[in-house]
Phi, psi and omega in degrees: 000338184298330177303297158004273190312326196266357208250339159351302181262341161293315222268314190320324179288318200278355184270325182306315168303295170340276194293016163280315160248192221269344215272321196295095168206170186233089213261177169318291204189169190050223185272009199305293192337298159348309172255359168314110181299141172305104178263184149234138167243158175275088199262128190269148136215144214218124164241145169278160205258090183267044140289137187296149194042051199227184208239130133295143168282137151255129135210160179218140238193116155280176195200141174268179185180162185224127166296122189168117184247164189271350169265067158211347173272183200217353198305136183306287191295126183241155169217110170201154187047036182084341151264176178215149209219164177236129151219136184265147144266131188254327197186103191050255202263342173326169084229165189211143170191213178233159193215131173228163202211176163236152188273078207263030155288168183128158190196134146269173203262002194267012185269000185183136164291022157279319188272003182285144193065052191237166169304131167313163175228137155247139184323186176182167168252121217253149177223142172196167167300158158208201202183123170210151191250095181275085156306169193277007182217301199258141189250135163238183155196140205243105186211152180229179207225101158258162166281122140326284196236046190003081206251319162249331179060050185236211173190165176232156175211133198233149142267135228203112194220122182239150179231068224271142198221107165250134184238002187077278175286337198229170176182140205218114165240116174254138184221144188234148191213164187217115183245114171280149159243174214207164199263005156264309158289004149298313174278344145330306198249350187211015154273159172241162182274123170328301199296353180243034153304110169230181195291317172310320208239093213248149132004100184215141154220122154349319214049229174257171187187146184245136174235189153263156161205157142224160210205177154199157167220162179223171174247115167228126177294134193276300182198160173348319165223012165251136192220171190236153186208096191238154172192147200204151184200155188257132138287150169237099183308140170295190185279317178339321165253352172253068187238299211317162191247018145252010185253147171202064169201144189257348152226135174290112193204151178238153180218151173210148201215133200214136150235091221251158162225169167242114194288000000 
């Protein structure tokens, strides 16, 4: 997780850039976004930890924003489900691009007497290609995750069927996914080691594994200049990982909550 946190204030800066320029927007529809004033808000974020005995992550962090989610745009800069991105539309309803996030698995061994006398495990920064598809109802995207700064040196890769609601002051996309992790970051984050081996804590490696998730995020205008902007999703862990004997939780899950105004 240490990586994660120091890699922080880079990516929170390069959104600062993003969201400036104008190409940058989470507009209803058509260029509305484009001329969409600039807010600023407080964003809370809480991932729960599904490791035993461990603290969930919090931070909080201010962030600038535009009412405006990319699935109704065309826009280059994109932000959803915690990444953040460059997308090009290649052909009609087509677009591809590149999308990066931070990674908040990870453990030191002083964060739980689960962990003692295991190997640090560290956050990291995941950067990949994706590929998405807009129908006149249903949006899919196809996107992967590799470590930046090989740290697990794995990948993750999701399939993603998104449904979008424009309500004009409100907006709402709920989504379901089939999510790979790859057997090096599984083993990485919920394997043990022979040498961190105890009697409680046996030898364990995952391998690869497919889980679920569903999620969602909205946008809601308050008032004229005030808007809400929350978003959350559940992972439902393969068994693979809720084997590992540092886990005790069968689901993994995050929420962020933004309170923006426009000054």
């Amino acid at each position: 997780m240490n990586s994660a946190l120091r890699a922080l204030s880079t990516v929170v800066g390069l959104l600062f850039a993003m969201v400036a320029t104008p190409s940058f927007a989470v507009e209803n529809s058509g260029d509305e976004g484009a001329s969409a004033p600039i807010m600023w808000g407080l964003a809370v974020s809480v991932n729960a930890s599904p490791y035993a005995a461990d603290d969930d992550d919090i931070l909080v962090f201010p962030l600038p924003v535009r009412f405006t989610d990319p699935a109704f745009t065309d826009g280059l800069f994109v932000f959803r489900e915690g990444s953040l991105g460059l997308r090009w539309v290649v052909e009609d309803h087509w677009h591809v691009g590149v999308l990066g996030r931070l990674q908040y698995l990870g453990f030191k061994s002083t964060d739980s007497p689960t962990f003692t006398g295991m190997a640090e495990r560290s956050g990291t920064v995941e950067l990949g290609p994706f590929i998405g598809y807009r129908s006149d109802t249903l949006q899919y995207l196809f996107l992967t995750y590799f470590d930046a700064l090989d740290e697990h040196g794995g990948m993750e890769a999701r399939l993603s069927i998104q449904q979008p609601y424009n309500l004009g002051d409100r907006y709402f996309v709920v989504h379901a996914d089939v999510v790979y992790q790859n057997a090096d970051m599984l083993d990485y984050y919920f394997g043990v080691l022979p040498g961190e081996a105890t009697v409680p804590r046996p030898a364990y490696a995952p391998g690869s594994a497919m889980s679920t998730a569903i999620g969602g995020r909205a946008g809601w205008k308050l008032t004229d200049r005030l808007a809400l902007f929350p978003e959350a999703e559940v992972q439902f862990m393969a068994s693979e990982i809720k084997d590992s004997p540092i886990v005790d939780s069968s689901t993994r899950w995050g929420a962020f909550v933004m309170l923006a105004y426009d000054f």
